[in-house]
Each structure stands twice: as structure tokens, then as C-alpha cells.
Residue, then its C-alpha position, 0 to 999 in steps of 0.5 A: x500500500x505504501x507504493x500507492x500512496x507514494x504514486x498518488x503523491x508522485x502525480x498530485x506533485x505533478x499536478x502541483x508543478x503544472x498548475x504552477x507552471x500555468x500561473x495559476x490558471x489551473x485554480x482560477x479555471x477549475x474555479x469557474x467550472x460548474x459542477x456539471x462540467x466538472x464531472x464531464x471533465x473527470x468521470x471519463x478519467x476515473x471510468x477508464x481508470x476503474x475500466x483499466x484497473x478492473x482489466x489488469x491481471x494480477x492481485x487487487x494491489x496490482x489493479x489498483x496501482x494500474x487504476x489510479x495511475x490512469x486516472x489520475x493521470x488522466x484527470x491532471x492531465x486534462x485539468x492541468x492542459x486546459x489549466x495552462x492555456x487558460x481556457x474560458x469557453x467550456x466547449x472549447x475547454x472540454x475538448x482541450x481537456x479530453x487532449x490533455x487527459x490522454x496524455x495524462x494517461x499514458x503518463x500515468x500508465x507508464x508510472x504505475x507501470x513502474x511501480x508495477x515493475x518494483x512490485x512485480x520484481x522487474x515485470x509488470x502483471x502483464x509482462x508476466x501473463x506474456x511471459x507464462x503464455x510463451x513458457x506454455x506455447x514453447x512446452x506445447x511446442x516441444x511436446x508436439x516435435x517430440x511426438x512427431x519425432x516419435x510418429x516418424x520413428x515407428x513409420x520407418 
């Protein structure tokens, strides 16, 4: 759990820095956001966020770490872009917003990723769901040379 916390914290210093970076634009934009599109701003981030947590092998530390990485990401990415340019129209700001919680989600992708890979020894749980398939494809494999090895044996 101490691993969540720290990249819940890696991404909220993030966001920190790119609201700071904006000049303040990131509060004052939130600030004039209704609620409504507030939650148009965020459910797509913490929906995907849940979706890719839910989808992701492995225990449910693994599911969560990979949840709140995309998420989170998503959500400080998109707040954070339409933050930075300083966006007043709210359809405009919307779609500034979606472009920015894309790249917020890769980013947070790759760093939950990373946290993964602590936690997984060197693998994330889906490298290591790869690795066990190609493992089970290659004892498939030998097993089917060594019986047509054998087929060919007793032709002769």
C-alpha cells in the first residue's frame, strides 16, 4: 500500500508543478467550472481508470496501482492542459481537456507501470501473463516435435 500512496503523491506533485507552471490558471479555471462540467471533465478519467484497473491481471494491489495511475493521470492531465492555456469557453475547454487527459494517461500508465515493475520484481502483471503464455506455447511446442519425432520413428 505504501507504493500507492507514494504514486498518488508522485502525480498530485505533478499536478502541483503544472498548475504552477500555468500561473495559476489551473485554480482560477477549475474555479469557474460548474459542477456539471466538472464531472464531464473527470468521470471519463476515473471510468477508464476503474475500466483499466478492473482489466489488469494480477492481485487487487496490482489493479489498483494500474487504476489510479490512469486516472489520475488522466484527470491532471486534462485539468492541468486546459489549466495552462487558460481556457474560458467550456466547449472549447472540454475538448482541450479530453487532449490533455490522454496524455495524462499514458503518463500515468507508464508510472504505475513502474511501480508495477518494483512490485512485480522487474515485470509488470502483464509482462508476466506474456511471459507464462510463451513458457506454455514453447512446452506445447516441444511436446508436439517430440511426438512427431516419435510418429516418424515407428513409420520407418
Amino acid at each position: 500500500m505504501r507504493l500507492i500512496t507514494e504514486a498518488g503523491k508522485a502525480l498530485l506533485g505533478l499536478g502541483k508543478t503544472i498548475g504552477a507552471k500555468a500561473g495559476g490558471n489551473l485554480s482560477s479555471s477549475i474555479g469557474q467550472m460548474g459542477k456539471g462540467e466538472l464531472a464531464m471533465s473527470l468521470a471519463p478519467d476515473l471510468m477508464f481508470g476503474a475500466m483499466y484497473g478492473m482489466q489488469t491481471p494480477g492481485d487487487m494491489t496490482d489493479k489498483i496501482v494500474a487504476g489510479v495511475g490512469s486516472g489520475l493521470g488522466g484527470a491532471i492531465g486534462g485539468v492541468g492542459l486546459r489549466g495552462a492555456l487558460g481556457v474560458k469557453n467550456p466547449m472549447i475547454g472540454l475538448g482541450i481537456d479530453y487532449v490533455g487527459s490522454i496524455g495524462g494517461d499514458i503518463g500515468g500508465q507508464a508510472l504505475s507501470d513502474n511501480v508495477l515493475r518494483v512490485r512485480g520484481g522487474g515485470m509488470t502483471p502483464w509482462e508476466r501473463l506474456q511471459e507464462e503464455q510463451y513458457q506454455q506455447i514453447k512446452a506445447e511446442a516441444k511436446q508436439e516435435a517430440i511426438k512427431e519425432l516419435i510418429a516418424r520413428q515407428y513409420q520407418q
